[in-house]
MINU-295098 format. One record per atom (N, C-alpha, C, O): y, x, z; atom name; residue number from 1. Coordinates in pm, whole numbers, plus 50000, padded with zeros to 5 digits. Layout:
% residues N
y / x / z / dofi / kollo
Y / X / Z / CA / NUM
...
This chain:
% residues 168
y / x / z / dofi / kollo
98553 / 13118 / 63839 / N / 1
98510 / 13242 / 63897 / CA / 1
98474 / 13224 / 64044 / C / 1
98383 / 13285 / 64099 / O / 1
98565 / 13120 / 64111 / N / 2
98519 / 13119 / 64276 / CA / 2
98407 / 13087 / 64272 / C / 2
98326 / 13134 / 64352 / O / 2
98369 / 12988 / 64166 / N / 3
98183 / 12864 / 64196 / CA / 3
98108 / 12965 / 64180 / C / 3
97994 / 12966 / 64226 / O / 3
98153 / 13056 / 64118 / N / 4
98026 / 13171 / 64096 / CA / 4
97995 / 13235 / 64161 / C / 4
97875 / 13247 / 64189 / O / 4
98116 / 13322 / 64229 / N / 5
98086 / 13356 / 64417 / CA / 5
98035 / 13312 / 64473 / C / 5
97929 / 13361 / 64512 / O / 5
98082 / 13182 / 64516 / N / 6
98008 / 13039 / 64621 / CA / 6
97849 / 13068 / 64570 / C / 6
97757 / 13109 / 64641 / O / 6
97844 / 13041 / 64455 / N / 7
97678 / 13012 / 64419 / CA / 7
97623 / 13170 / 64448 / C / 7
97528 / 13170 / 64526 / O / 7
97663 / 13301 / 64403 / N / 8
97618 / 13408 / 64446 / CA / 8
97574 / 13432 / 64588 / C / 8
97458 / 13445 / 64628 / O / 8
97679 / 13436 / 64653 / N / 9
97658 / 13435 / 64776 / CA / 9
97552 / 13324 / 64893 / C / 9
97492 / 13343 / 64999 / O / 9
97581 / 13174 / 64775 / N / 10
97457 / 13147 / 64892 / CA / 10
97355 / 13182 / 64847 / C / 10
97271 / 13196 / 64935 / O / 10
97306 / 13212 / 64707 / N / 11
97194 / 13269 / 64694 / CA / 11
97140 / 13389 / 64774 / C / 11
97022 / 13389 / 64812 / O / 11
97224 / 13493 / 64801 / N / 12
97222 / 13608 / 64851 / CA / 12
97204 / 13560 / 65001 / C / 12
97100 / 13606 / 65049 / O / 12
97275 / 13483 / 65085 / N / 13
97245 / 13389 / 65198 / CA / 13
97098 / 13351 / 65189 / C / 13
97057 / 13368 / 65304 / O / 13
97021 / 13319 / 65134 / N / 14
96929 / 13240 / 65121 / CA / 14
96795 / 13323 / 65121 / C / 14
96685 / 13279 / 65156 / O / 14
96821 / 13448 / 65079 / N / 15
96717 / 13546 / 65033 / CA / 15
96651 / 13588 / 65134 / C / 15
96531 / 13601 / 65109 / O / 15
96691 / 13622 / 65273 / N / 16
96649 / 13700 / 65337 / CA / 16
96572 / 13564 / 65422 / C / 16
96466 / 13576 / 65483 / O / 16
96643 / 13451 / 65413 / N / 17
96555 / 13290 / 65473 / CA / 17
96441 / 13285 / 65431 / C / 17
96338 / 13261 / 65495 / O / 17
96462 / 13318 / 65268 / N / 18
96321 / 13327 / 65202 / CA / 18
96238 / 13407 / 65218 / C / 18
96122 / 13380 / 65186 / O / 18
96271 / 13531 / 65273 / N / 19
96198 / 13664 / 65271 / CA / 19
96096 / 13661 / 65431 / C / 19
95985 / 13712 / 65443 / O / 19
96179 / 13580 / 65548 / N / 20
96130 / 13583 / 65666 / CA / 20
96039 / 13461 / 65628 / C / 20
95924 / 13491 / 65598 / O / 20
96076 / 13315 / 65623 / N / 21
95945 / 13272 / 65597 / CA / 21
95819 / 13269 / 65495 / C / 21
95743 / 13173 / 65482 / O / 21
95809 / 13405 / 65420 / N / 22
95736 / 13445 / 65348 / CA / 22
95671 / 13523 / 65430 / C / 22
95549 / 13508 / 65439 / O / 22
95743 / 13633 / 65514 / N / 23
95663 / 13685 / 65604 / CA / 23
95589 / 13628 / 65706 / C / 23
95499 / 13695 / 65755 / O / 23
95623 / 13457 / 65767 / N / 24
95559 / 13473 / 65821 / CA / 24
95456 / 13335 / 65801 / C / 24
95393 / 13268 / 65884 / O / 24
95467 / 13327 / 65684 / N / 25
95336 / 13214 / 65638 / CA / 25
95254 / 13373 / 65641 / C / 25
95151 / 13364 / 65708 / O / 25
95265 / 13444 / 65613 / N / 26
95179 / 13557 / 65595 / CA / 26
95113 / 13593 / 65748 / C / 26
94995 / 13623 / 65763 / O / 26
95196 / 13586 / 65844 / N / 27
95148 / 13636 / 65915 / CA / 27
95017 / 13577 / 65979 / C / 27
94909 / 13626 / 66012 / O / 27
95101 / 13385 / 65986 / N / 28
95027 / 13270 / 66023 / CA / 28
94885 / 13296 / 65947 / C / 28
94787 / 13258 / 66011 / O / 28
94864 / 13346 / 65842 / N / 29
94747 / 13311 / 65754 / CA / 29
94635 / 13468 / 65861 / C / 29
94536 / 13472 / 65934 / O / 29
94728 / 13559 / 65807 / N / 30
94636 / 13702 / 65880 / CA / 30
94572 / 13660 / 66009 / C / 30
94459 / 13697 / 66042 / O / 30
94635 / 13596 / 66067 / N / 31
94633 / 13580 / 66220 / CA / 31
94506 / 13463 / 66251 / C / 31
94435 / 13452 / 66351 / O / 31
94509 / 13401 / 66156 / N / 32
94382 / 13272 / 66154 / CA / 32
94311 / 13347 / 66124 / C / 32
94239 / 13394 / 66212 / O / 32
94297 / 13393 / 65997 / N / 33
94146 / 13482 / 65924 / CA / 33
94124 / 13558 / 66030 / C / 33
94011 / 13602 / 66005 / O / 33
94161 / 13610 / 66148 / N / 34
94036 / 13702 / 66276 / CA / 34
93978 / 13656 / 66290 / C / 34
93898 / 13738 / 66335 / O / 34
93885 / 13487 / 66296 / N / 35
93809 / 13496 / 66315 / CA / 35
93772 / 13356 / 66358 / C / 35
93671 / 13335 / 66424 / O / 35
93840 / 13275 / 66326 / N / 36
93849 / 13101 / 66417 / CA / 36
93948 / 13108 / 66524 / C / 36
94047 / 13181 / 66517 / O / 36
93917 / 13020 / 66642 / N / 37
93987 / 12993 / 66759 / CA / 37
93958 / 13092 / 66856 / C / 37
93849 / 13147 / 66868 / O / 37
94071 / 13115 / 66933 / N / 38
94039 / 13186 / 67028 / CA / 38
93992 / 13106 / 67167 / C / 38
94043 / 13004 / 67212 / O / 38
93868 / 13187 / 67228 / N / 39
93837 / 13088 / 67340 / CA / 39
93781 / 13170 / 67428 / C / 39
93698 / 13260 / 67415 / O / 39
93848 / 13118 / 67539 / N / 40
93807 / 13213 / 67674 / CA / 40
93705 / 13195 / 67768 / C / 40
93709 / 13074 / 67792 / O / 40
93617 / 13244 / 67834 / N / 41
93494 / 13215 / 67866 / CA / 41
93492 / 13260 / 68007 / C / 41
93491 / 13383 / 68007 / O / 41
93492 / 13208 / 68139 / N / 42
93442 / 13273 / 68266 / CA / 42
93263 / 13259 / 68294 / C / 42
93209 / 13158 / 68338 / O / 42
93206 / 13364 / 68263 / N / 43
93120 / 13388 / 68346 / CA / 43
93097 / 13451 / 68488 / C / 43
93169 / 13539 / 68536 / O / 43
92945 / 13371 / 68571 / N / 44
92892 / 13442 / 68658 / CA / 44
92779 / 13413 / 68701 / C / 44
92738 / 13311 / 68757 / O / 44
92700 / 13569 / 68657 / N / 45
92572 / 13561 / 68612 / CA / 45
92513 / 13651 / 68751 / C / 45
92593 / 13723 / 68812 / O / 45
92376 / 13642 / 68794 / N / 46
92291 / 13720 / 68907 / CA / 46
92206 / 13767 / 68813 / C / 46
92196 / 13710 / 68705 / O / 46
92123 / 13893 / 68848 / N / 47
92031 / 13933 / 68804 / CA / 47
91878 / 13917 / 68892 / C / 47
91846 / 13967 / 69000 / O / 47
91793 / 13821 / 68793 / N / 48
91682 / 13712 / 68838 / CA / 48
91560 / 13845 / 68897 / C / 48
91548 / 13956 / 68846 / O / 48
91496 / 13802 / 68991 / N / 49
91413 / 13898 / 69059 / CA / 49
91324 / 13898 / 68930 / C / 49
91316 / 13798 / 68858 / O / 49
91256 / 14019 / 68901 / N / 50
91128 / 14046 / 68787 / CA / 50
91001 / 13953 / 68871 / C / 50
90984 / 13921 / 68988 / O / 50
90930 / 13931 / 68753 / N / 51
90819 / 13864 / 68770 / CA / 51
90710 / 13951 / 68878 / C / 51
90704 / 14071 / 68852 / O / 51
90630 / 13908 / 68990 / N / 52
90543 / 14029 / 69066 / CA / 52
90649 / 14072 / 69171 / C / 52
90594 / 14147 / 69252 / O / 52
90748 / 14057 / 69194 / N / 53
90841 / 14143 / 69291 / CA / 53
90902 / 14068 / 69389 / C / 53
90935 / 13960 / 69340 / O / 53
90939 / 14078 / 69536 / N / 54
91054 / 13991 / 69604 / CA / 54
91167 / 13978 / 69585 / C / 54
91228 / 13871 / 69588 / O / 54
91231 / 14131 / 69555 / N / 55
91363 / 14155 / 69516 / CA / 55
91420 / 14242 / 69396 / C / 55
91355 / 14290 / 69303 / O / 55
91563 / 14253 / 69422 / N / 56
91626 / 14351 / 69341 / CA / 56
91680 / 14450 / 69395 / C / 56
91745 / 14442 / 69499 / O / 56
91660 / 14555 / 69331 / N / 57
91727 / 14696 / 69380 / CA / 57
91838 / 14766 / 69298 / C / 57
91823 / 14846 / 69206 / O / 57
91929 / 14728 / 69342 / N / 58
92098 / 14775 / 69290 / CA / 58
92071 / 14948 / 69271 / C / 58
91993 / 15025 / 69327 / O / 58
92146 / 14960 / 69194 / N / 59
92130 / 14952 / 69025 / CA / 59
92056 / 14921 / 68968 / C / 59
91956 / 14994 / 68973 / O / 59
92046 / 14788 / 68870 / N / 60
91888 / 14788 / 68842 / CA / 60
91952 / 14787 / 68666 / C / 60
92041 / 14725 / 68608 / O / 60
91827 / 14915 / 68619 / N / 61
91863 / 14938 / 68505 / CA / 61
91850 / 14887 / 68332 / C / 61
91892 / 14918 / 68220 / O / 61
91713 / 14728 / 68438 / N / 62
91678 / 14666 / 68313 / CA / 62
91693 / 14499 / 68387 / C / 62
91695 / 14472 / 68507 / O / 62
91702 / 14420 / 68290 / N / 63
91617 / 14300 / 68361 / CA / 63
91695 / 14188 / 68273 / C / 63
91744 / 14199 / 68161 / O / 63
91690 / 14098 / 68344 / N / 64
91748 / 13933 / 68290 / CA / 64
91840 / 13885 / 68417 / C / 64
91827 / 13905 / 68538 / O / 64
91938 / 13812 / 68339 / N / 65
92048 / 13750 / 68451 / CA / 65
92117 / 13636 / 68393 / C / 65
92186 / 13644 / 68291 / O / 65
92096 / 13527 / 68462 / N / 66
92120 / 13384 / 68464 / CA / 66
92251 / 13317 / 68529 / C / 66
92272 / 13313 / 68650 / O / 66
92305 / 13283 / 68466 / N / 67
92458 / 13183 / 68618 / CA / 67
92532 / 13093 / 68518 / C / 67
92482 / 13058 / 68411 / O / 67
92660 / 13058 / 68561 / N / 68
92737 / 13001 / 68469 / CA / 68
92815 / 13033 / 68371 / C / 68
92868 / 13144 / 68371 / O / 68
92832 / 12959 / 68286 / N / 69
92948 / 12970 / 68166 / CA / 69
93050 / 12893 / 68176 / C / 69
93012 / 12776 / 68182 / O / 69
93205 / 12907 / 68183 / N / 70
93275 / 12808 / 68194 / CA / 70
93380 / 12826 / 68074 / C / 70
93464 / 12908 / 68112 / O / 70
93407 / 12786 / 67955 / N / 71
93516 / 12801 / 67912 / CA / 71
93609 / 12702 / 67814 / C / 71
93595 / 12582 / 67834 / O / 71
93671 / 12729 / 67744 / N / 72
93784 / 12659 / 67698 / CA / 72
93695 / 12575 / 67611 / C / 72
93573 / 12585 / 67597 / O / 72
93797 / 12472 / 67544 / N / 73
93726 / 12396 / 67432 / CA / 73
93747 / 12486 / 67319 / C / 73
93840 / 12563 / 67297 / O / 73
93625 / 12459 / 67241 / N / 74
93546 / 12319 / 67264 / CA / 74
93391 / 12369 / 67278 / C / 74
93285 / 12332 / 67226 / O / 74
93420 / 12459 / 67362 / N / 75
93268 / 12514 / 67398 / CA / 75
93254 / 12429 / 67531 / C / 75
93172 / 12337 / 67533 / O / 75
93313 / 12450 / 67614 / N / 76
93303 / 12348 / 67776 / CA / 76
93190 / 12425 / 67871 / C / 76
93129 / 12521 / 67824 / O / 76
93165 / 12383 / 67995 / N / 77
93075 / 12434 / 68056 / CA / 77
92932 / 12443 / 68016 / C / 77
92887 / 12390 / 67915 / O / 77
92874 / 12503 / 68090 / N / 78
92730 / 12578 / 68028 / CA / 78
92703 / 12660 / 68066 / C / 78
92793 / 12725 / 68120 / O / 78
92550 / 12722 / 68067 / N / 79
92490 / 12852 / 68094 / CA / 79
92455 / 12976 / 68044 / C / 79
92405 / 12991 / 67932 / O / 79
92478 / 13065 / 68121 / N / 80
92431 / 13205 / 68010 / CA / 80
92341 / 13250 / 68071 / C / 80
92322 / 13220 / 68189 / O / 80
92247 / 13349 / 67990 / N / 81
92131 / 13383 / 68017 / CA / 81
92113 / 13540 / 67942 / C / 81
92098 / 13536 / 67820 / O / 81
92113 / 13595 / 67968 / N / 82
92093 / 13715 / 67887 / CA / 82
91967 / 13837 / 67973 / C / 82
91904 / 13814 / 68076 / O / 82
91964 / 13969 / 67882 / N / 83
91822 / 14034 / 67891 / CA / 83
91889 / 14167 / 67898 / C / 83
91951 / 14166 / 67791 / O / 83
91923 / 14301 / 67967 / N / 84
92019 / 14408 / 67940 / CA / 84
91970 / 14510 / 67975 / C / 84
91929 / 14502 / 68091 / O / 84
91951 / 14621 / 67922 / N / 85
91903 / 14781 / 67985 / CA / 85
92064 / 14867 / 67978 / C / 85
92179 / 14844 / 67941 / O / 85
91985 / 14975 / 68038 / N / 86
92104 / 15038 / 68096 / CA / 86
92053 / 15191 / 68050 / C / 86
91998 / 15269 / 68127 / O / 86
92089 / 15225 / 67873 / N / 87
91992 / 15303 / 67805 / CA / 87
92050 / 15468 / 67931 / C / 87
92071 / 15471 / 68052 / O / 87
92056 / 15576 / 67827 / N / 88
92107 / 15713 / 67880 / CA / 88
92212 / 15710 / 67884 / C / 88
92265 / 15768 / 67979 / O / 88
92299 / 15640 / 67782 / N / 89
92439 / 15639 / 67749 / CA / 89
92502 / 15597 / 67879 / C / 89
92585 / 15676 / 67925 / O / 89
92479 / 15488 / 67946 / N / 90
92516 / 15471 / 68092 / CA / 90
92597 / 15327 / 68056 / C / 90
92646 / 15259 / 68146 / O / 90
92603 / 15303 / 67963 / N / 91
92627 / 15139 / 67909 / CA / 91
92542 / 15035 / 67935 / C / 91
92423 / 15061 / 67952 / O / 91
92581 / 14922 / 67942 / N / 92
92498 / 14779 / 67967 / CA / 92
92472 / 14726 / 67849 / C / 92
92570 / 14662 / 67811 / O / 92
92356 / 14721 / 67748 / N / 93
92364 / 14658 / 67658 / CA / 93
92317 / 14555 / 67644 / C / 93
92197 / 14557 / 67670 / O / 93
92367 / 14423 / 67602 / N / 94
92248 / 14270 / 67604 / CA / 94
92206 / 14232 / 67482 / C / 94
92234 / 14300 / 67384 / O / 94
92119 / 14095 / 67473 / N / 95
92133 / 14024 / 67408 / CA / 95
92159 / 13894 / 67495 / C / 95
92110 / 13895 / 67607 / O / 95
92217 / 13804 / 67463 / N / 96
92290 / 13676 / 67566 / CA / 96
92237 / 13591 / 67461 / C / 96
92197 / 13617 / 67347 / O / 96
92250 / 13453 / 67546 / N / 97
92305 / 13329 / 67467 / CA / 97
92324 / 13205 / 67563 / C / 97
92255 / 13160 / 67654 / O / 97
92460 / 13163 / 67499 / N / 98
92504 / 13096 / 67626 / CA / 98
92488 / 12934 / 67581 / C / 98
92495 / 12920 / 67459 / O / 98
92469 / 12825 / 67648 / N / 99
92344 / 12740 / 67675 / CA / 99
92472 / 12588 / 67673 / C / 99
92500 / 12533 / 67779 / O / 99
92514 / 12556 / 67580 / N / 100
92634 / 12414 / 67626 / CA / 100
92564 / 12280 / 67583 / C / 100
92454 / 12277 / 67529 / O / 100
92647 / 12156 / 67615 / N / 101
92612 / 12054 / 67606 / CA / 101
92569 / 12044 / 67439 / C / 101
92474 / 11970 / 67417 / O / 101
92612 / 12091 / 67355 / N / 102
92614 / 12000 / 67220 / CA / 102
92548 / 12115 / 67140 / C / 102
92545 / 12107 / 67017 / O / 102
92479 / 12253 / 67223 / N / 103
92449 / 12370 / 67133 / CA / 103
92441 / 12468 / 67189 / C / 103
92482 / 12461 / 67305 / O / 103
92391 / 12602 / 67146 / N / 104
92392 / 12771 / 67175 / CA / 104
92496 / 12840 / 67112 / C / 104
92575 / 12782 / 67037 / O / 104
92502 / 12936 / 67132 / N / 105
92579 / 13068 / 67101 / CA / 105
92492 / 13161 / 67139 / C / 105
92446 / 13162 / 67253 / O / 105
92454 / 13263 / 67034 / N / 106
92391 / 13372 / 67087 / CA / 106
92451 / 13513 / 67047 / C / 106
92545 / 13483 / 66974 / O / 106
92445 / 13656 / 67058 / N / 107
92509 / 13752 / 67070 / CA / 107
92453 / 13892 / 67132 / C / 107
92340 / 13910 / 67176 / O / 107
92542 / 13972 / 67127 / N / 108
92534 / 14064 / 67157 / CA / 108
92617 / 14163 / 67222 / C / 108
92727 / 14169 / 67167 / O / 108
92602 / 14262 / 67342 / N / 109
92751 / 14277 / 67362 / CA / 109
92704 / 14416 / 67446 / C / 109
92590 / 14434 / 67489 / O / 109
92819 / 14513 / 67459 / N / 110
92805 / 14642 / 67512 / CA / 110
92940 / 14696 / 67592 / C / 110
93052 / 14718 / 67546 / O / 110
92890 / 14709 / 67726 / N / 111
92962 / 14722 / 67839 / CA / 111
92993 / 14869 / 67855 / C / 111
92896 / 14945 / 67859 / O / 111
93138 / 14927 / 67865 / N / 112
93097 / 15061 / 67951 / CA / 112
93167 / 15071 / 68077 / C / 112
93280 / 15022 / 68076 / O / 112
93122 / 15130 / 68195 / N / 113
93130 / 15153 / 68296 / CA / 113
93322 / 15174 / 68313 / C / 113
93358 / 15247 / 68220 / O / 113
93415 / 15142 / 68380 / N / 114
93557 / 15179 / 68387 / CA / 114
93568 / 15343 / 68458 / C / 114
93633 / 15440 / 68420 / O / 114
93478 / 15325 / 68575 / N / 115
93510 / 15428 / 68688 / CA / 115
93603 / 15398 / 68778 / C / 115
93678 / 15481 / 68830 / O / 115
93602 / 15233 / 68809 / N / 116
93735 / 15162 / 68902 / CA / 116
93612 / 15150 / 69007 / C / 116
93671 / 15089 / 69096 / O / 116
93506 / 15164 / 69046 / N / 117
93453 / 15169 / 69191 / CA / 117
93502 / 15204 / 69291 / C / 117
93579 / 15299 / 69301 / O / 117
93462 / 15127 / 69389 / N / 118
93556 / 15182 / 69548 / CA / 118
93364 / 15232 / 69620 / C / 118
93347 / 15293 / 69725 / O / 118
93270 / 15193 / 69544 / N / 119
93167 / 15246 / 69606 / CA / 119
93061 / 15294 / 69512 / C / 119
93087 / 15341 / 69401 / O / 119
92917 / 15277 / 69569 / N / 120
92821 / 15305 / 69465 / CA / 120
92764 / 15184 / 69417 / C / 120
92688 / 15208 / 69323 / O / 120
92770 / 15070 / 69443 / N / 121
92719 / 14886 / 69395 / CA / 121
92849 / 14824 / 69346 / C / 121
92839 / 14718 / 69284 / O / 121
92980 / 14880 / 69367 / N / 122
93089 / 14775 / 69330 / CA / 122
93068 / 14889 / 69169 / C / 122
93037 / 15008 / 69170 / O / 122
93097 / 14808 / 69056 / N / 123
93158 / 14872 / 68937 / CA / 123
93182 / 14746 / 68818 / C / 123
93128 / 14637 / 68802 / O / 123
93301 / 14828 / 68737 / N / 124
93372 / 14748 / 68650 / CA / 124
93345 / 14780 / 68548 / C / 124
93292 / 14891 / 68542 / O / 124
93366 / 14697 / 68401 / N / 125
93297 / 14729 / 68267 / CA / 125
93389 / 14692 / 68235 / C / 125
93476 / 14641 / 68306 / O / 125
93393 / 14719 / 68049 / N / 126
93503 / 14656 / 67998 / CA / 126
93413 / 14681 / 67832 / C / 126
93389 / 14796 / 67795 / O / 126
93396 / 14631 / 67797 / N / 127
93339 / 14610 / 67660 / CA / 127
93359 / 14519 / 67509 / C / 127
93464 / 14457 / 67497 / O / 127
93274 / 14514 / 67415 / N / 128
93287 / 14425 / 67308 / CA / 128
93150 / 14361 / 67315 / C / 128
93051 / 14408 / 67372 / O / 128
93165 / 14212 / 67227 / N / 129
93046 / 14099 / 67241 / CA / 129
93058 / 14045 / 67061 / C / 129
93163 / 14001 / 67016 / O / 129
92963 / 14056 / 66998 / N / 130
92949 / 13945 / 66934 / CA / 130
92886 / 13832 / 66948 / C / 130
92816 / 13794 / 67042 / O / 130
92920 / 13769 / 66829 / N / 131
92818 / 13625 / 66862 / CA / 131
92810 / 13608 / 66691 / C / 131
92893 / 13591 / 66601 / O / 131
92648 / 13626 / 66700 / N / 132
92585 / 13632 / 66566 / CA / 132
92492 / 13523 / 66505 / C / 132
92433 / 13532 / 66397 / O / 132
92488 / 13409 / 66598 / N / 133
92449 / 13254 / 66556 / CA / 133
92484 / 13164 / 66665 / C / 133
92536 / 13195 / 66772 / O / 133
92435 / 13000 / 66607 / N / 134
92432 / 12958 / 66693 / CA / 134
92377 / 12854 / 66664 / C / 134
92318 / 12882 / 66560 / O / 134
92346 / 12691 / 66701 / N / 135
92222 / 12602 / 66735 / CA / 135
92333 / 12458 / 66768 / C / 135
92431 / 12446 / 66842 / O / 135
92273 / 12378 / 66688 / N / 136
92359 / 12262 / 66688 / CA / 136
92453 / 12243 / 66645 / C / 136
92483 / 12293 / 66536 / O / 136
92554 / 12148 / 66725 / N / 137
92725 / 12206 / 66703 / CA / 137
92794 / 12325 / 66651 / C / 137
92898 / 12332 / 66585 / O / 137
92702 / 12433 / 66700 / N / 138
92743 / 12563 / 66667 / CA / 138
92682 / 12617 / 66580 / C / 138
92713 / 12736 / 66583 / O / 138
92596 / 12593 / 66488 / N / 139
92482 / 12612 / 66385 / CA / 139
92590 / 12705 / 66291 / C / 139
92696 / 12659 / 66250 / O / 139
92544 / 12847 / 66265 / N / 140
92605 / 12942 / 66217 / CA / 140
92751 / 13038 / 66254 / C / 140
92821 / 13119 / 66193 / O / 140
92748 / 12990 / 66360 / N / 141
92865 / 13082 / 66395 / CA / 141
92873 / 13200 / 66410 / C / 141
92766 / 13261 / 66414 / O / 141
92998 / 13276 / 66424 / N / 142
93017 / 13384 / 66384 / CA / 142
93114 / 13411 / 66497 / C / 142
93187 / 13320 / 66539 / O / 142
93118 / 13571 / 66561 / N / 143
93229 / 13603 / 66558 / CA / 143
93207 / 13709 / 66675 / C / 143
93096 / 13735 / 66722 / O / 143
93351 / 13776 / 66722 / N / 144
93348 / 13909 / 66782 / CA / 144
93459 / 13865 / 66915 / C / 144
93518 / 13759 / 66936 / O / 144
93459 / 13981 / 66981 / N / 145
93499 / 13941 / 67135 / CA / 145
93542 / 14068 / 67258 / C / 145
93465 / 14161 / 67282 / O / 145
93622 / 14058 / 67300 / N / 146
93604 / 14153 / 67406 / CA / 146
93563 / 14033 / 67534 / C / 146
93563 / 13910 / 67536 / O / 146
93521 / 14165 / 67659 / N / 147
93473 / 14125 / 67776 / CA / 147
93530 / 14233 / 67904 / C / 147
93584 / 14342 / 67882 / O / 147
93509 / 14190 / 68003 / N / 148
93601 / 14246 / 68155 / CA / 148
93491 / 14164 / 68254 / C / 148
93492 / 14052 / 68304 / O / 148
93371 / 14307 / 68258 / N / 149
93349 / 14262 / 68426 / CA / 149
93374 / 14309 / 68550 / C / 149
93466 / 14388 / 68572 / O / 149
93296 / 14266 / 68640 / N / 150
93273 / 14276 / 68810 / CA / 150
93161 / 14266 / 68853 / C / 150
93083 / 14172 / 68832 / O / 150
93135 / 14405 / 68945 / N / 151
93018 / 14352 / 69017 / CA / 151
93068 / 14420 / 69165 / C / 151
93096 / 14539 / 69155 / O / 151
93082 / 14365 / 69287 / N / 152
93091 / 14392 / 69414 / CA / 152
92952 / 14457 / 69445 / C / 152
92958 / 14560 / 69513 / O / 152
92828 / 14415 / 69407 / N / 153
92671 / 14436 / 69482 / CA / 153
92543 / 14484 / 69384 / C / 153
92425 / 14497 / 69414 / O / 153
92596 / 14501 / 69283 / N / 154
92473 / 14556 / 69161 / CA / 154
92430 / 14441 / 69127 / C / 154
92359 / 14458 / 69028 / O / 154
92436 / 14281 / 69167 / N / 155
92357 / 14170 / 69182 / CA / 155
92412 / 14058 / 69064 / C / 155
92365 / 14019 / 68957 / O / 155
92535 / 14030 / 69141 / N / 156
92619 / 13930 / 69123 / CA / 156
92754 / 13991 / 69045 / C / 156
92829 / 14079 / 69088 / O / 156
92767 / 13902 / 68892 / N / 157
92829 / 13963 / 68830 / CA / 157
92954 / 13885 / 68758 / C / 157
92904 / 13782 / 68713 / O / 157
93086 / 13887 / 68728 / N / 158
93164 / 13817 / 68725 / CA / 158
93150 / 13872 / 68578 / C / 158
93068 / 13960 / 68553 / O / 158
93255 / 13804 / 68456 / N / 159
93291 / 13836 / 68383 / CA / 159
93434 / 13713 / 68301 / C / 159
93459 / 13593 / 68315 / O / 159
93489 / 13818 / 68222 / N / 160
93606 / 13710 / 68125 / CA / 160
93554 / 13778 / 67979 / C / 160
93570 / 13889 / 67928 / O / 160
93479 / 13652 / 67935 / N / 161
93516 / 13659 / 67762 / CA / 161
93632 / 13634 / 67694 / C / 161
93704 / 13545 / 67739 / O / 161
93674 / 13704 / 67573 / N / 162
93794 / 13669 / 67506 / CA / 162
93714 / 13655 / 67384 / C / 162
93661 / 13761 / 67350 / O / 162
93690 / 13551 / 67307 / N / 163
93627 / 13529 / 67194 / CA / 163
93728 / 13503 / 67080 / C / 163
93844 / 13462 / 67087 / O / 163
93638 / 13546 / 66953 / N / 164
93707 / 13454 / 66822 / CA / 164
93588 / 13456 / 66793 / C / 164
93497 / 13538 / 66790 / O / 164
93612 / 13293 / 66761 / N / 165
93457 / 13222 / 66712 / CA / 165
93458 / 13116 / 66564 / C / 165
93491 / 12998 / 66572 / O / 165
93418 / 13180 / 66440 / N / 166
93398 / 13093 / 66318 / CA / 166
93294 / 12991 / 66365 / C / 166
93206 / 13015 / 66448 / O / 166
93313 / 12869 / 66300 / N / 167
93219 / 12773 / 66324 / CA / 167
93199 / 12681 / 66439 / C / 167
93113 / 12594 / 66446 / O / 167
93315 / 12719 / 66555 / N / 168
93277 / 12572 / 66674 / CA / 168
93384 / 12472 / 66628 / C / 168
93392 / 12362 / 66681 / O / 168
């Protein structure tokens, strides 16, 4: 009668061992399927004078803007380049694609304004990005993203990507 206890009980011991790492192969699995690796991206991009013109005039509500890409592996440094209007909604919308040694990433992404200005040229965004192909190394990738910018001057523009990216 005791072995039967003994054996009851460690079974009963054992269950809830079993039950947590069941939960969390589960979790491990949910947590991959978002989307690939997570990879973080510093940009900082200017907005390129229009063709015919000397300059730029802060706020400018359409145009193209060029600078760096810097981020984690196994994307690595590189350039972004993107094209953005600034419809009624009062959002930044692009199309990007950012420019690395072994390939592209290209995308899409929509900014809205925070209301953290200390003036009328400084303002902050905070938005979502996909990335809906890509070229080389990156040939079909996939995936979705938030973003956090800066601009001190309407000009010069900081940003942090937080990516999940299928396919690098």
């Amino acid at each position: 009668m005791k072995r039967r206890i003994c054996v009851a009980g460690a079974a009963l011991g054992l269950c809830p061992l079993a039950f947590l790492a069941g939960s969390a192969a589960a979790a491990k699995t949910k947590s991959s399927a978002g989307g690939g690796p997570k990879i973080v991206c510093s940009t900082k991009t200017s907005i390129m004078i229009p063709s015919g013109e000397s300059s730029v005039s802060p706020p400018a509500q359409q145009g193209s803007e060029y600078g760096t890409a810097s981020c984690a592996k196994p994307l690595g440094g590189g350039i972004q380049r993107d094209s953005f209007s600034v419809p009624a909604s009062g959002d930044t919308v692009a199309k990007y694609t950012l420019y690395f040694r072994t390939g592209t990433l290209s995308g899409t992404y929509d900014l809205t304004p925070t209301g953290e200005s200390q003036n009328f040229l400084e303002t902050d965004w905070t938005g979502a990005m996909k990335v809906t192909g890509g070229t080389g190394a990156f040939k079909g990738a996939k995936g979705v993203g938030t973003m956090a910018c800066k601009t001190m001057d309407g000009i010069h523009t900081t940003c942090t990507d937080k990516l999940r990216v299928k396919g690098v």
